[in-house]
C-alpha positions as CSV (number, residue, x, y, z in Angstrom):
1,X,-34.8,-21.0,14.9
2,X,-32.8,-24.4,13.6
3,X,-29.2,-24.3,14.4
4,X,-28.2,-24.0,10.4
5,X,-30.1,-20.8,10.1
6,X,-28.5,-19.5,13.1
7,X,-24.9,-20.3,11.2
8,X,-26.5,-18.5,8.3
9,X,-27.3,-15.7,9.8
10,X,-23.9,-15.2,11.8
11,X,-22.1,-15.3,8.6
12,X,-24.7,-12.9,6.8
13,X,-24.1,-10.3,9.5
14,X,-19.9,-10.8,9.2
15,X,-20.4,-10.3,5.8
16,X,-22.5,-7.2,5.9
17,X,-20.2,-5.3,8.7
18,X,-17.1,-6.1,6.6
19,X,-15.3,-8.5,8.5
20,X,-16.2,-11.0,5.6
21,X,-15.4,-9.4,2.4
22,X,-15.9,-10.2,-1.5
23,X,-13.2,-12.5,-2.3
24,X,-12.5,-13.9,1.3
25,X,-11.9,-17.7,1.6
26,X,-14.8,-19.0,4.0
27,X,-14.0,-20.9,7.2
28,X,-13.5,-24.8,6.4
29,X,-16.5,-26.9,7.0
30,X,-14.3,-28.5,10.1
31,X,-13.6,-25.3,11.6
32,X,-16.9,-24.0,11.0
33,X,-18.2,-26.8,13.2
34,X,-15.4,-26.2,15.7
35,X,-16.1,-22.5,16.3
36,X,-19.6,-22.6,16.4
37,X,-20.0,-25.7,18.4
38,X,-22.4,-27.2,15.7
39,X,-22.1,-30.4,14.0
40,X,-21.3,-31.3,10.3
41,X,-24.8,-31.7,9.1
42,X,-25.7,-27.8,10.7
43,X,-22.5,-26.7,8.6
44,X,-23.3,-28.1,5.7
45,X,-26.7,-27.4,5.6
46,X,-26.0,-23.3,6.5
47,X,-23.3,-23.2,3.5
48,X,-25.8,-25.0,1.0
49,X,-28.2,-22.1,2.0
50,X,-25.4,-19.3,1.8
51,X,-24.5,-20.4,-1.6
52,X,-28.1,-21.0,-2.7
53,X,-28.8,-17.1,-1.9
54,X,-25.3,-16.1,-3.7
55,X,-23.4,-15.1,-0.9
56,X,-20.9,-17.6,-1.4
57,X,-19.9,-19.7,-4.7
58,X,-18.3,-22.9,-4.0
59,X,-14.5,-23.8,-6.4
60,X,-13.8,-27.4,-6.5
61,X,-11.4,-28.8,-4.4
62,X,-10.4,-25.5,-3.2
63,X,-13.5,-24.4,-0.8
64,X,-16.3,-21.4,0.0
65,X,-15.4,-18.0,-1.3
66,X,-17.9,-14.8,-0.3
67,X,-19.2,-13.1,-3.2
68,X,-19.9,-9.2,-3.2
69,X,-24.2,-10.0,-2.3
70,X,-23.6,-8.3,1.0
71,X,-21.1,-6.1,0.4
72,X,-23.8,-3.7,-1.6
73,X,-25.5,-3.4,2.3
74,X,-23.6,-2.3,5.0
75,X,-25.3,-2.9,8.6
76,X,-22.2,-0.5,10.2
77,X,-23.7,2.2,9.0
78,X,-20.4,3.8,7.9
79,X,-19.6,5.2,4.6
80,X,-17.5,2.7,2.6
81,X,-13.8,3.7,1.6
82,X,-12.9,5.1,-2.4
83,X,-11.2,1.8,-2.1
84,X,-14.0,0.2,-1.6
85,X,-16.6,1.9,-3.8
86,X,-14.2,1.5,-6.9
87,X,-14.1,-2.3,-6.2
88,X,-17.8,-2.4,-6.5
89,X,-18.3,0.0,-9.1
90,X,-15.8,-2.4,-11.2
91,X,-18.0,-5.3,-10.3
92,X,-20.9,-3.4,-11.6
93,X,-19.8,-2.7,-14.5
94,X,-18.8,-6.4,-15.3
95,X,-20.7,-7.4,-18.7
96,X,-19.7,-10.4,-19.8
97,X,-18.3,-12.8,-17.1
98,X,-15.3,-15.8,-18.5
99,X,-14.0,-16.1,-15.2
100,X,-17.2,-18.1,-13.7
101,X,-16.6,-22.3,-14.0
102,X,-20.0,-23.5,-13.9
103,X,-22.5,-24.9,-16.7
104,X,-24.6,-23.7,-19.4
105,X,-28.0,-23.2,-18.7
106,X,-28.3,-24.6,-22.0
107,X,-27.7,-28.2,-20.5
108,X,-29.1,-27.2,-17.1
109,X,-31.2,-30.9,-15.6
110,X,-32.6,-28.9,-13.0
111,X,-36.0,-29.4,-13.4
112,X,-35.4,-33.5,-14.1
113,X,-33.0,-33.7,-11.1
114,X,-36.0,-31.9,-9.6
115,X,-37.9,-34.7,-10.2
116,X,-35.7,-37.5,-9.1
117,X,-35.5,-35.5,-5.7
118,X,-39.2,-35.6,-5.4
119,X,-39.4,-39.0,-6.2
120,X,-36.7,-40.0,-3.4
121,X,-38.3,-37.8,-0.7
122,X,-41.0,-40.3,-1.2
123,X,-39.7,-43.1,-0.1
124,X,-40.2,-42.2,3.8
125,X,-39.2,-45.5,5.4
126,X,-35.7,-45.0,3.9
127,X,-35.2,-41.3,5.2
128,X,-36.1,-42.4,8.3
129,X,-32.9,-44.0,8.7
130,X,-29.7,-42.9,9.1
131,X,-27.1,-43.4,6.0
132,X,-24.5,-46.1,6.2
133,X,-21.4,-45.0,6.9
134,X,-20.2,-46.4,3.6
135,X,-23.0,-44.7,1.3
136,X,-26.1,-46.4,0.3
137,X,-25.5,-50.0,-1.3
138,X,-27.5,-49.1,-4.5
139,X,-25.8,-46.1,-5.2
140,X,-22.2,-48.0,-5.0
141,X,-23.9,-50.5,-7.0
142,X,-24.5,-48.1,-9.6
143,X,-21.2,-46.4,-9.6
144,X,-19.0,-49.8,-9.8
145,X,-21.3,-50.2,-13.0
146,X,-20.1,-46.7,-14.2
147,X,-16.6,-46.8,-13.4
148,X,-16.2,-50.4,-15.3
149,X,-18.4,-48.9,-18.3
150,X,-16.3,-45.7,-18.6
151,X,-12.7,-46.1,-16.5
152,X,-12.6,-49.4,-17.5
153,X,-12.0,-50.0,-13.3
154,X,-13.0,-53.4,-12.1
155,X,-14.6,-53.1,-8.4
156,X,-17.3,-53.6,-6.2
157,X,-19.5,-51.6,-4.2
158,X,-17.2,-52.7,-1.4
159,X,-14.4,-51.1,-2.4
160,X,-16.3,-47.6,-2.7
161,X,-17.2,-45.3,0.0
162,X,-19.6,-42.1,-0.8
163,X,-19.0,-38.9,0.9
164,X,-19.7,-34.9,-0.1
165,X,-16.8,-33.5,-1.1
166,X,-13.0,-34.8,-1.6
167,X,-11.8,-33.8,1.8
168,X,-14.5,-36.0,4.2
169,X,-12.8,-38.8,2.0
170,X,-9.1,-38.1,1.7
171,X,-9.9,-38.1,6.1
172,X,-10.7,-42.1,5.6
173,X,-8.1,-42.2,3.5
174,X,-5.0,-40.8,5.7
175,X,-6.3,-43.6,8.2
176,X,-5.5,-46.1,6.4
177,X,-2.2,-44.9,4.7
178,X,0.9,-46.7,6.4
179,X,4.4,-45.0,6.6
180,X,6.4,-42.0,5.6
181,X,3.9,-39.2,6.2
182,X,4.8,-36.8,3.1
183,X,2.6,-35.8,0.1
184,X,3.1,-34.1,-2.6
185,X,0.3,-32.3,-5.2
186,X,0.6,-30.6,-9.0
187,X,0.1,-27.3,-8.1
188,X,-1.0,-24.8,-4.6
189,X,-4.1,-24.3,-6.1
190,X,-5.4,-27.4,-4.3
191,X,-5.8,-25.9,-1.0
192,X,-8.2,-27.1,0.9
193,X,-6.9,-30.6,0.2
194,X,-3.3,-29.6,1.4
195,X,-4.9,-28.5,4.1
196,X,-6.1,-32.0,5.4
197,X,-3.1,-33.8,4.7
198,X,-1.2,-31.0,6.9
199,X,-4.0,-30.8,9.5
200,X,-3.3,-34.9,9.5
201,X,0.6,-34.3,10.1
202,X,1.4,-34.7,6.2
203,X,4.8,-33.0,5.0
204,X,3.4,-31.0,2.2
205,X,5.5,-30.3,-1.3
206,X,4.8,-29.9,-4.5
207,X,5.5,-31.5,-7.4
208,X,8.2,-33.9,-5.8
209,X,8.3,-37.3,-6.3
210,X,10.0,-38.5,-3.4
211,X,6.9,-37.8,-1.4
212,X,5.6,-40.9,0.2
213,X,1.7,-40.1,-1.1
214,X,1.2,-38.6,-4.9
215,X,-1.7,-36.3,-5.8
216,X,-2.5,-36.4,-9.8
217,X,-5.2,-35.0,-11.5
218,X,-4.2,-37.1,-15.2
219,X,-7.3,-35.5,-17.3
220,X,-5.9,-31.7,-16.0
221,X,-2.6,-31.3,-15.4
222,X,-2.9,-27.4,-15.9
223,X,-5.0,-24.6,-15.6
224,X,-6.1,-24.9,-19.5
225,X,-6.7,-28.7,-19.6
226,X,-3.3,-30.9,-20.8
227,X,-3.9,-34.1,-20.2
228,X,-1.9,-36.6,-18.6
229,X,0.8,-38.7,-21.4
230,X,0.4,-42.3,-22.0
231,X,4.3,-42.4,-21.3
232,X,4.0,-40.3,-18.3
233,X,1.3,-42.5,-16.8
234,X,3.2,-45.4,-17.3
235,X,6.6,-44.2,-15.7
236,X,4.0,-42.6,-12.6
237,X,2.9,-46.1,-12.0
238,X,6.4,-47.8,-12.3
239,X,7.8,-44.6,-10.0
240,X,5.4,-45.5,-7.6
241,X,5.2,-49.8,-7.4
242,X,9.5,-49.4,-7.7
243,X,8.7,-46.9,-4.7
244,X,5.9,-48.4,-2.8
245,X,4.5,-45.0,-2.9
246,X,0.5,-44.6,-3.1
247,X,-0.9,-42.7,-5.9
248,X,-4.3,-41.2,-5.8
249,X,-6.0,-40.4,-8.7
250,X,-8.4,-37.0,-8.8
251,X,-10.8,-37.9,-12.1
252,X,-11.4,-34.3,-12.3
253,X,-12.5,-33.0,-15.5
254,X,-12.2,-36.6,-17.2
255,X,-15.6,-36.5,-18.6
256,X,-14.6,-33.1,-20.6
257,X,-11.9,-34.4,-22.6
258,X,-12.0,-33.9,-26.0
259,X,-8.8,-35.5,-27.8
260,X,-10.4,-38.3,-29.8
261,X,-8.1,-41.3,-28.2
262,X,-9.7,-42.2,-24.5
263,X,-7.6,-41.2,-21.9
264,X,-7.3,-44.6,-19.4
265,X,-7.2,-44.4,-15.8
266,X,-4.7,-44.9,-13.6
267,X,-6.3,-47.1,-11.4
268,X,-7.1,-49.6,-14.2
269,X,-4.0,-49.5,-15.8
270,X,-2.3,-51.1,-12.4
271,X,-5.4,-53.0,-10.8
272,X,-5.9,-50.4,-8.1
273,X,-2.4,-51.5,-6.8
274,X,-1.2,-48.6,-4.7
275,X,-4.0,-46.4,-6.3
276,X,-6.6,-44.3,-4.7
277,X,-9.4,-43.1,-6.8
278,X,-11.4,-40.0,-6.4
279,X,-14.5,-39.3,-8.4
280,X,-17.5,-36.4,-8.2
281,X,-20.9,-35.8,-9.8
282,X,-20.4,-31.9,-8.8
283,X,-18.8,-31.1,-12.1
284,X,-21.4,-33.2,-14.6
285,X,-24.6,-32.7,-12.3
286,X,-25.0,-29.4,-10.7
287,X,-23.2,-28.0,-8.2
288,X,-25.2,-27.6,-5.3
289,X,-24.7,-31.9,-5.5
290,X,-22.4,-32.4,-3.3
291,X,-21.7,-36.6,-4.0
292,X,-18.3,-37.8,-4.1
293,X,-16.7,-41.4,-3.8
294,X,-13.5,-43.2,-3.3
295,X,-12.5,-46.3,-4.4
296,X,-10.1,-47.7,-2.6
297,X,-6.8,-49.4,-3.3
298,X,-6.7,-53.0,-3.8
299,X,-6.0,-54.8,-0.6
300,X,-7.0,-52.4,2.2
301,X,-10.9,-53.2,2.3
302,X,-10.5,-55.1,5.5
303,X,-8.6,-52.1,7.1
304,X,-11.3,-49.7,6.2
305,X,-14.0,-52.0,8.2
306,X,-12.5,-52.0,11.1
307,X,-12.6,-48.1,11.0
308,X,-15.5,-47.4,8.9
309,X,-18.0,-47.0,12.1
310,X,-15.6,-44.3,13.0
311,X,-16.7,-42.2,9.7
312,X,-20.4,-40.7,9.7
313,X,-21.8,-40.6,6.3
314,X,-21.4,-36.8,5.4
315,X,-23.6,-36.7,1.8
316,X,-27.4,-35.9,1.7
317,X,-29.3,-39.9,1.4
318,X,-31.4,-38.6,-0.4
319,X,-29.7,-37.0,-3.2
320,X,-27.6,-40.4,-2.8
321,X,-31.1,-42.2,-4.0
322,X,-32.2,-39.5,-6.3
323,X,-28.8,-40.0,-8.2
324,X,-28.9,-44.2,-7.7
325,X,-32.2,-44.2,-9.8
326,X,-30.7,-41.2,-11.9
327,X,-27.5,-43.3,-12.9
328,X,-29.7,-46.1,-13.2
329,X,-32.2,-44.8,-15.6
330,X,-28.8,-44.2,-18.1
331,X,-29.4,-40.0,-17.5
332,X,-26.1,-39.0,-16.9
333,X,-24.3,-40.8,-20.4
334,X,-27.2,-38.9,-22.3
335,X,-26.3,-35.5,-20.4
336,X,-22.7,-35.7,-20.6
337,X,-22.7,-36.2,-24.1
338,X,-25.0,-33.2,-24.1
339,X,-22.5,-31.4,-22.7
340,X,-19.5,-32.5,-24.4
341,X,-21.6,-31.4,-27.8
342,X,-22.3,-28.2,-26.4
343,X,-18.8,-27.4,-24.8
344,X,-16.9,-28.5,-28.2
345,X,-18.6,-26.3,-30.1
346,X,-18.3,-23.3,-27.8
347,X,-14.4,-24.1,-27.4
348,X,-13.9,-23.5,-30.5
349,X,-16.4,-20.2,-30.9
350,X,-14.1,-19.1,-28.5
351,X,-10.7,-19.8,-30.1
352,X,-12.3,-18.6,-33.1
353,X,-13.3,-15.0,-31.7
354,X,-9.6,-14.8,-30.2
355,X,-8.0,-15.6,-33.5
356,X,-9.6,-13.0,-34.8
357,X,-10.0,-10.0,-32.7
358,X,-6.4,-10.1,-30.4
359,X,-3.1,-9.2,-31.6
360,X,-1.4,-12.1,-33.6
361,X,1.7,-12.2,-30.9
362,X,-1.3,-13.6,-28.3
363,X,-0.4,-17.2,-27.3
364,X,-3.4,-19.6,-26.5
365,X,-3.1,-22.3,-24.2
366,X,-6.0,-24.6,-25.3
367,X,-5.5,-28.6,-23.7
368,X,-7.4,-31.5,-24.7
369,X,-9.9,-31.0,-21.5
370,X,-12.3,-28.4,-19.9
371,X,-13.7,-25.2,-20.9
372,X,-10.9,-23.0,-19.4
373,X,-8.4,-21.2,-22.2
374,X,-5.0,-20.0,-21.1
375,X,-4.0,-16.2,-22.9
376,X,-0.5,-15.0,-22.8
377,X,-1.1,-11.6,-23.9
378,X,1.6,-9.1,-24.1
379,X,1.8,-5.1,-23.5
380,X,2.0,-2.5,-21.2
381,X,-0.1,-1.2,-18.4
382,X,-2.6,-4.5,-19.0
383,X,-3.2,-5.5,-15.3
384,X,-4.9,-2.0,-14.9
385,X,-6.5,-2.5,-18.0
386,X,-7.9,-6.1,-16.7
387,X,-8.8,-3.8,-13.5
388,X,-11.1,-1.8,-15.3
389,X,-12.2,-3.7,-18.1
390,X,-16.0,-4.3,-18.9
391,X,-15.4,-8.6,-19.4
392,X,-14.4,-10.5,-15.8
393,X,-11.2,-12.9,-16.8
394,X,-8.8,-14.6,-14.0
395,X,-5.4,-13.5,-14.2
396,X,-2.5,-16.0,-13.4
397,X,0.5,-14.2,-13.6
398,X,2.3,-11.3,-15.2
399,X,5.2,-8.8,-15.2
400,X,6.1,-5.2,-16.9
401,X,5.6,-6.6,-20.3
402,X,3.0,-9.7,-20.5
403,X,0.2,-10.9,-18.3
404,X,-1.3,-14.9,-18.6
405,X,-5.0,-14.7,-17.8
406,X,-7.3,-17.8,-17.7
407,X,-11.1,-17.7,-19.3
408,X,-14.0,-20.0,-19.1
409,X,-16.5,-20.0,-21.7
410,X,-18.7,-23.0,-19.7
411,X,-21.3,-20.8,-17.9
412,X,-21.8,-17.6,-20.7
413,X,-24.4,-18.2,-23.5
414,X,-22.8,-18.9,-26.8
415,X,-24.6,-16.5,-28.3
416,X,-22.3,-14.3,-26.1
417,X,-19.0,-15.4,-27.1
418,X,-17.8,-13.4,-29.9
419,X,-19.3,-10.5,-28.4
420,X,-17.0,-11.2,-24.6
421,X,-14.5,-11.8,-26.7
422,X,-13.9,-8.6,-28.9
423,X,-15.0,-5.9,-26.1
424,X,-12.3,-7.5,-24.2
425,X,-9.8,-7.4,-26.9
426,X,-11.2,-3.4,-27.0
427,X,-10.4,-3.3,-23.3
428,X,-7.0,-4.5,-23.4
429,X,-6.0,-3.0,-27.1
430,X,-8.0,0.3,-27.5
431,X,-5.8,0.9,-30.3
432,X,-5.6,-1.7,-31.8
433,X,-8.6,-2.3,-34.4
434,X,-9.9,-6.1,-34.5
């Protein structure tokens, strides 16, 4: 038995005696490799399964959560708890899901990514190699071509290192980060990220910019999608060069947003000067694609060689030249503007559907970016109601008289929409007709 399916199976069997449960944050990928005595590669390879099968669902920048796959077997043998049994039943009774972030099948490249995986498993003197540390040339290549084309950033494949996932990255990084050790991010929600700065002997704060290092996400400054101010982005970059602090710059979600101006990076605006930039084809590809890449700030490329052979390459090589002749071929422009057609339109389905079946006191929270809605919906007893309705939302906060619940409307069929919509209006407002 390879050592991945051994890591695969020792998480299988946690989850199916209960000491992983539905909803439970997975080890990190570092202390997965630290329990289990198992390299990176081993980890990886065992989550990639895990989440192939559906045990676990991956949430960007965040990390691995379990789903409730093996919590419908039970090798203890015990009878599970009411508690229990209601949490599945509520599961099971789930219709329409807007809590899931994911894509449409509707705009699914499986079957042509498919293809370009095929083609790169071909080319066997290549995989017989290990990956440079930095990412393969080409694939750099290809990116500095896409960043100047679309983030109007000027760099080279130099500047650029590849790497799967956003912490494997921000690790380089930290090295090469001089001074006050302090760092400060929009929200909690970015966990796992937090989580390397502190591991690296960051002070971690929120929101505060007297932190030496600053964490922005410009293209989704909240949960539904506002985008970063011209003015605001301006006064960051002054804050910072009058500061010599270090911003870095999370593209998250910039290829989703919709306002009609363009929305101009950071990083270009000062000439990568004290700017970090991190980018991912997990949002726009699929998934399961776990390639990343930072460009670093001007004037610390001779830094990072001197500490590069320190840094195994962590993403797949060949995915890395599946996507090289994938980018290079112009695919990705022609699916993103697939998608950005298809997510408009279902936006405003959605909007549509709310406006017309909730109560008219129901705030919406809609941004210029992403496919997630905010609701501020007010009335009594509705976290129960949310408990036991039929349509799976993710609430935020609420108290005795209002709740704020977040839905997505990227992964459900269109053709689904109106109907999600007004059975969880019924849910929530029995009494209420639409």
């Amino acid at each position: 038995m390879k050592v991945y399916e051994k890591i695969y199976d020792y998480f299988v069997s946690d989850m199916r005696s209960g000491q992983l449960k539905a909803g439970d944050r997975m080890p990190s990928l570092r202390k997965c490799q630290e329990t289990l005595s198992v390299s990176r590669t081993s980890a990886e390879t065992a989550y990639m399964q895990l989440a192939a099968d559906g045990y676990i669902y991956s949430v960007e920048k965040v990390g691995f959560y379990v789903t409730d796959l093996a919590g419908r077997y039970s090798d203890s043998g015990k009878e599970k708890s009411a508690d229990e049994k209601n949490k599945l039943q509520t599961r099971e009774k789930i219709i329409y899901n807007l809590e899931t972030i994911g894509t449409d099948k509707e705009v699914s490249i499986l079957d042509l990514w498919r293809r370009y995986m095929k083609s790169a498993l071909r080319q066997e003197e290549r995989l017989l190699s290990y990956a440079g540390n930095q990412g393969e040339y080409d694939l750099r290549s290809e990116i500095a071509a896409y960043v100047r084309k679309n983030r109007n950033i000027i760099c080279s494949p130099e500047d650029i290192v590849i790497g799967a996932g956003f912490q494997s990255l921000l690790s380089i990084l930290i090295a090469l980060i001089p001074g006050e050790r302090s760092i400060s991010f929009p929200t909690r929600s970015f966990t796992g990220c937090a989580e390397t700065f502190s591991m690296a002997g960051f002070d971690v704060a929120y929101r505060n910019k007297a932190s030496h290092v600053i964490y922005v996400t410009p293209s989704c400054m909240t949960k539904w999608g506002d985008v970063m101010t011209m003015k605001r982005r301006k006064e960051l970059i002054e804050h910072a060069r009058t500061n010599g602090h270090l911003i870095i710059e999370d593209d998250y979600q910039n290829e989703f947003v919709f306002s009609s101006r363009p929305t101009p990076s950071l990083y270009a605006m000062n000439g990568g000067e004290d700017t970090a930039f991190l980018g991912s084809f997990s949002r726009v590809l699929l998934p399961s694609v776990r390639i990343s890449y930072l460009i670093l700030p001007k004037g610390v490329r001779a830094e990072y060689e001197k500490i590069k052979k320190y840094y195994n390459q962590t993403a797949s090589k060949a995915e890395q030249i599946a996507l090289t002749q994938f980018l290079r071929d112009g695919h990705l422009q022609r699916h993103i503007r697939k998608m950005r057609r298809l997510y408009v339109n279902k936006r405003a389905q959605t909007v549509a559907a709310i406006k017309k079946s909730f109560p008219l006191d129901t705030q919406i929270k809609l941004g210029n970016s992403g496919m997630e809605i905010g609701l501020i919906l007010n009335g009594k007893n509705l976290m129960k109601k949310l408990e036991n309705s039929r349509v799976a939302v993710t609430p935020v906060e609420a108290d005795e008289k209002s709740v704020s619940v977040l839905i997505s409307c990227s992964a459900i069929p269109g053709k689904d929409i109106k109907a999600a919509i007004e059975m969880l209006a019924c849910d929530l407002y029995p009494d209420k007709r639409s």
